[in-house]
C-alpha positions, 0 to 999 in steps of 0.5 A: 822855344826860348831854349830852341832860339838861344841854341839856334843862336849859339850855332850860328855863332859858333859857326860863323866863327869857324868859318872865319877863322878857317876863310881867314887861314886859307886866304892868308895860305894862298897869298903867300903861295902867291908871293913865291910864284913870279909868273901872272898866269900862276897867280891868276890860277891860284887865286882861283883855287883859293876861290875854290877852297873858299866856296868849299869852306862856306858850303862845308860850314853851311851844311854841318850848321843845317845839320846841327840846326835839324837835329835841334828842331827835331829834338826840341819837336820830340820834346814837345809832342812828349809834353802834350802827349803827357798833359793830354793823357793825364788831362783824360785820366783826371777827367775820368774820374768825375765823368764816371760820377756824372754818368752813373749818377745821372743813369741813377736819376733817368732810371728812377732807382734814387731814393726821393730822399736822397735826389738832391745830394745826387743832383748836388754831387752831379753839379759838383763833380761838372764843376771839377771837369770844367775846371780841369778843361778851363786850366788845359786851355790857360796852359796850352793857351801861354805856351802857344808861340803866338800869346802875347801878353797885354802888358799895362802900367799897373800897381802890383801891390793893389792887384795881390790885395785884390787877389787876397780879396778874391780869395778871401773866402776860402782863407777863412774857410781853411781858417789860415792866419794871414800875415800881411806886409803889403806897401801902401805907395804904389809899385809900378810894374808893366804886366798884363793884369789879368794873367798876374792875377792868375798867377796870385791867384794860383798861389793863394789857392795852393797855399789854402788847399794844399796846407792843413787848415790853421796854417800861417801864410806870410805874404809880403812886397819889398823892393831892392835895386829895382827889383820887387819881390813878392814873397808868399810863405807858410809853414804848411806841408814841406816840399822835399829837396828833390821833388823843387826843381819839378814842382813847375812842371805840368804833371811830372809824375804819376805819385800821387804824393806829387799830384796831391800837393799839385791838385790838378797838376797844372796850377804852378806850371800855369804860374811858371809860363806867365811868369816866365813870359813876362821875364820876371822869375819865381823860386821855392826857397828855403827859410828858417821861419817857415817851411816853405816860401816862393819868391817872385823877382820882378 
């Protein structure tokens, strides 16, 4: 919508000056004409047709600016309906694959045809795999929930170096699970920023997850806070799985393709698209840069 408004804004601009210069040439037409005709009556008819060329001129530009403003909305209108088709489609197609787990192996257990031995692995794949549906259904909702023109966020003064420990700390199990070595370069003196805390958390969170399962386990992860200019920038870096050149510039998009090379290293499909929206609604900026220590590093700017 951002893109749309700016568009939107770009016309009416570009417009507003044709329809300036061209008034401005056809009044300064019709005053000279004025000049060379002596007789009142001559003038007064001039001064109409002027008038007349005047309207023209404003109903011209009025209706090429409805024009090039439909075919904006309408372009913008496509594009969005082609995303919720896709993030609806491959939501269903995620969501298949652990509902198909669920129903045979409930059919299993009401049928009786599972050995005693072996119900509480069933009952445990079962929970395991209601636990991954739910969690796809949970992350279509926080998606679709920040692209929603009528969110907003409920911005506070809050410390963002004490929010990102504490997103470690919510993590901190799976960190060790994965036994990833944590190089820590945090500030103790509070950084003050205004964000809605609990979607910045979300956005830590997201990262820290990432970083933990989409990286062979032993990976290290450098996480740090500096500030420059009164910008703050938060740095997470491993030297885990490499990213190709040109799979960066989708890595934000919710599901931007079906190569599972991709899906892989996205899990859901949705957990940096997530991160892209809040950072985006709060103004602030992320980039995967390069770097010559680790392999790849995202920097937050806000």
């Amino acid at each position: 919508m951002k893109q749309l408004r700016n568009a939107i804004l770009r016309s009416f601009i570009l417009y507003f000056l044709g329809l300036s210069v061209v008034g401005g040439l056809i009044e300064e037409f019709f005053s000279q004409l004025q000049i060379l005709v002596f007789e009142s009556e001559y003038q007064t008819l001039i001064m109409i047709i002027g008038g007349v060329f005047q309207l023209i001129a404003i109903f011209g530009f009025s209706y090429l600016f409805y024009r090039s403003l439909d075919k904006k909305i309408a372009k913008q209108s496509q594009k969005i309906a082609k995303q919720q088709n896709t993030l609806f489609a491959n939501i269903a197609h995620d969501l298949k694959t652990p509902l198909t787990s669920i129903s045979g192996f409930s059919k299993a257990l009401s049928e009786d045809i599972v050995e005693p031995e072996e119900r509480a692995e069933v009952s445990s794949i079962i929970y395991q795999k209601s636990l991954t549906a739910n969690e796809l259904l949970d992350l279509m909702f926080q998606y679709t929930k920040l692209n929603s023109t009528e969110y907003s966020l409920k911005r506070q003064e809050y410390a963002v170096n004490y929010l990102l420990k504490e997103a470690i700390a919510d993590n901190y199990d799976l960190i060790e699970q994965q036994q990833i070595e944590l190089l820590l370069d945090l500030p103790e003196e509070p950084i003050i920023k205004s964000i809605d805390k609990v979607e910045m958390r979300r956005v830590f969170n997201n990262l820290l997850i990432n970083a933990c399962k989409h990286n062979p386990p032993k990976s290290k992860l450098a996480i740090s806070i500096t500030e420059n200019n009164n910008q703050t920038e938060v740095v997470l870096a491993d030297n885990g799985t490499a990213i190709p050149l040109k799979d960066r510039e989708k890595l934000f998009r919710p599901f931007v393709s079906e190569n599972e090379t991709e899906r892989n290293f996205q899990g859901s499909g949705l957990g940096l698209a997530i991160v892209k929206a809040i950072i985006d609604k709060h103004g602030f900026t992320i980039e995967l840069l390069d770097d010559e220590v680790y392999t790849k590093k995202f920097v937050l700017t806000l």
